[in-house]
C-alpha positions as a Markdown table, in Angstrom:
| # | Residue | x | y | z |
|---|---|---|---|---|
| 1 | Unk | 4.5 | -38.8 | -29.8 |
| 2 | Unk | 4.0 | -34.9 | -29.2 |
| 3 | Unk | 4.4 | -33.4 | -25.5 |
| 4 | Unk | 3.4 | -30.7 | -26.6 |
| 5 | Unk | 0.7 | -28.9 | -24.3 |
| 6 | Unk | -1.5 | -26.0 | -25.7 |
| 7 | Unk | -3.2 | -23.7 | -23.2 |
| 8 | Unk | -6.3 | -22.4 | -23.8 |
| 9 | Unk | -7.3 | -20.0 | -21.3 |
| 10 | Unk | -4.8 | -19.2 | -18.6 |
| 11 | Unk | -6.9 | -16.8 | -16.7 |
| 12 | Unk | -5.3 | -13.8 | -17.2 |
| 13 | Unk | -8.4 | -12.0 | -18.7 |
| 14 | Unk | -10.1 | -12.6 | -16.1 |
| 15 | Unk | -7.7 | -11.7 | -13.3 |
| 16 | Unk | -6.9 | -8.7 | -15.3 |
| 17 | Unk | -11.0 | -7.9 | -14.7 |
| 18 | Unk | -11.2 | -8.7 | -11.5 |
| 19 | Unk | -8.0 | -6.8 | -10.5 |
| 20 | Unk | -9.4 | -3.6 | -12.4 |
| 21 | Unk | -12.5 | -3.9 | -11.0 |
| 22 | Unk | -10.8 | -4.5 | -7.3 |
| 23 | Unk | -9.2 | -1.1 | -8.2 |
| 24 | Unk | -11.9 | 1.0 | -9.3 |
| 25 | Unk | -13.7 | 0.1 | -5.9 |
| 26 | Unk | -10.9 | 1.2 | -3.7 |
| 27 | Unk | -10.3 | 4.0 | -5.8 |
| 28 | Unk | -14.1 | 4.9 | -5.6 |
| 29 | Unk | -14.0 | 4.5 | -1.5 |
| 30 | Unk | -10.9 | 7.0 | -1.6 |
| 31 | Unk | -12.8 | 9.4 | -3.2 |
| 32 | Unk | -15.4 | 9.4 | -1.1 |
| 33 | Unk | -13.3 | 9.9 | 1.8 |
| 34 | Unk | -11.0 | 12.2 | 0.4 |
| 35 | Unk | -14.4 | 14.3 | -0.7 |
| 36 | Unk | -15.3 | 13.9 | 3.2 |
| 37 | Unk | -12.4 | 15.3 | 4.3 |
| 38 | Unk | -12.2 | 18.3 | 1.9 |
| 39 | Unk | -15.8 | 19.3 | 2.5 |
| 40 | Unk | -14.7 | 18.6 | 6.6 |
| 41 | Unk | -12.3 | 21.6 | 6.5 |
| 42 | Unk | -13.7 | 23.8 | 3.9 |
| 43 | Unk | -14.4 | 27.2 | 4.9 |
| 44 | Unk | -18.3 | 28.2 | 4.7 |
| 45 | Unk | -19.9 | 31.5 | 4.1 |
| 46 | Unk | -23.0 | 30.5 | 2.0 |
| 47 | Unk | -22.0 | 26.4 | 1.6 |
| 48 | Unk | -21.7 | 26.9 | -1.9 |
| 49 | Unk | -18.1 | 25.8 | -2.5 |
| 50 | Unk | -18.7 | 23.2 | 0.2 |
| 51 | Unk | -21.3 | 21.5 | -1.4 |
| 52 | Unk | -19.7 | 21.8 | -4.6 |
| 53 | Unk | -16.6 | 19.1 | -3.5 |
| 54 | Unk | -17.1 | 16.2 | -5.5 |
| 55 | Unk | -14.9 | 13.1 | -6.2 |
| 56 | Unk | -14.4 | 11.8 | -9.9 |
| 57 | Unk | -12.9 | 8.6 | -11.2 |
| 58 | Unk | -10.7 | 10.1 | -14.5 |
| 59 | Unk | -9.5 | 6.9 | -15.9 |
| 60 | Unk | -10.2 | 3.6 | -13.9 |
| 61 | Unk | -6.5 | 4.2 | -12.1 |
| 62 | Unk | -7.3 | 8.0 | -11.2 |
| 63 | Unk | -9.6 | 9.6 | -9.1 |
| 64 | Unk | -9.8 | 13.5 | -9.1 |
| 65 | Unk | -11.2 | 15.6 | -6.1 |
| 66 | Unk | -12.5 | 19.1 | -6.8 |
| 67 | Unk | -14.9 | 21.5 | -7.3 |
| 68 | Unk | -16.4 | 23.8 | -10.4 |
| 69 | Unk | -17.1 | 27.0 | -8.1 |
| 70 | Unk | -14.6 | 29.9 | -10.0 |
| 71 | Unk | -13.4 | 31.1 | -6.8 |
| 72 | Unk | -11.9 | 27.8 | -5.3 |
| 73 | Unk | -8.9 | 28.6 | -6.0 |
| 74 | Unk | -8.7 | 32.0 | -4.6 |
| 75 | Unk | -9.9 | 30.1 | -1.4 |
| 76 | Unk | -7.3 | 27.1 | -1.6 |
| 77 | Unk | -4.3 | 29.7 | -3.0 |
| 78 | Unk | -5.0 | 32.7 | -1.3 |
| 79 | Unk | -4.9 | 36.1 | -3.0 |
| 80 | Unk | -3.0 | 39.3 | -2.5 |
| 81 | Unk | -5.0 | 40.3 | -0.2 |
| 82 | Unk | -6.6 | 37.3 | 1.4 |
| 83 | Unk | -4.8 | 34.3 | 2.8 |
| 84 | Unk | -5.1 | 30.7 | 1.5 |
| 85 | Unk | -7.3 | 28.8 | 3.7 |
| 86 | Unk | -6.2 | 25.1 | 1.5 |
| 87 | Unk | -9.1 | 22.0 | 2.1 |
| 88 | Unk | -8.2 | 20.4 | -1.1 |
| 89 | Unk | -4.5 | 20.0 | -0.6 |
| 90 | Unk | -5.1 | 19.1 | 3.1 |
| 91 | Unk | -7.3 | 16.2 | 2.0 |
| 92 | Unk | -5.3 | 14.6 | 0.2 |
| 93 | Unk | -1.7 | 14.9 | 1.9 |
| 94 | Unk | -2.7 | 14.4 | 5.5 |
| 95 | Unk | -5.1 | 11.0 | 5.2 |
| 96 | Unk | -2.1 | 9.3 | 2.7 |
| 97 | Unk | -2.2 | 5.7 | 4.8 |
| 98 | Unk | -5.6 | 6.1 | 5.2 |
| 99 | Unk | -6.2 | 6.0 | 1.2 |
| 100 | Unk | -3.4 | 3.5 | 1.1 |
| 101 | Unk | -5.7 | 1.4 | 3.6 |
| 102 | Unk | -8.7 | 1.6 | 1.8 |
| 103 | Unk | -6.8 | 0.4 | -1.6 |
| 104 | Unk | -4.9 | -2.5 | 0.6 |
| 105 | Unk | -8.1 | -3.7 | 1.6 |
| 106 | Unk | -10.1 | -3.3 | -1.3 |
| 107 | Unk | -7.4 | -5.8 | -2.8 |
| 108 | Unk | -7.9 | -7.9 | -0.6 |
| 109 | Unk | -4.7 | -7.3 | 1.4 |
């Protein structure tokens, strides 16, 4: 007699799915906020660079905040002769547990 036992399917495909797709939510949410808070504390002349902050997801496990406006970083870094005024750096230091909320939750935790 043979005890041996074949598995089939042991779910992992399916928890590795759902657990990606848990990710890619939270990571999505953190964006959105993160995008909030950059646009929150951008400084405006025209709005341009404002309204150019957008969030990004790179690779299902990364999400990029930013903006295509050429001068950005001459407003986040400063110049010689102009001082940094950051909102992209700020965003994403100073709301940390907040983003580490949204993830927790979006996992279900």
């Amino acid at each position: 007699m043979d005890d041996t036992v074949e598995i089939v399917n042991d779910g992992t495909d399916e928890w590795e799915a759902a657990f990606g797709a848990a990710i890619a939510r939270g990571l999505e949410q953190v964006g959105l906020a993160a995008e909030g808070h950059a646009k929150a504390i951008c400084p405006v002349d025209t709005g341009r660079l404002r309204n150019s902050i957008t969030h990004a997801q790179l690779d299902g496990t990364h999400e990029a905040v930013g903006t295509n406006v050429e001068y950005a970083r001459y407003v986040e870094l400063g110049t010689s002769r102009r001082a940094e005024k950051p909102f992209l750096r700020p965003a994403a230091s100073e709301h940390a547990e907040e983003y580490r909320a949204i993830l927790r939750a979006a996992l279900g935790g």
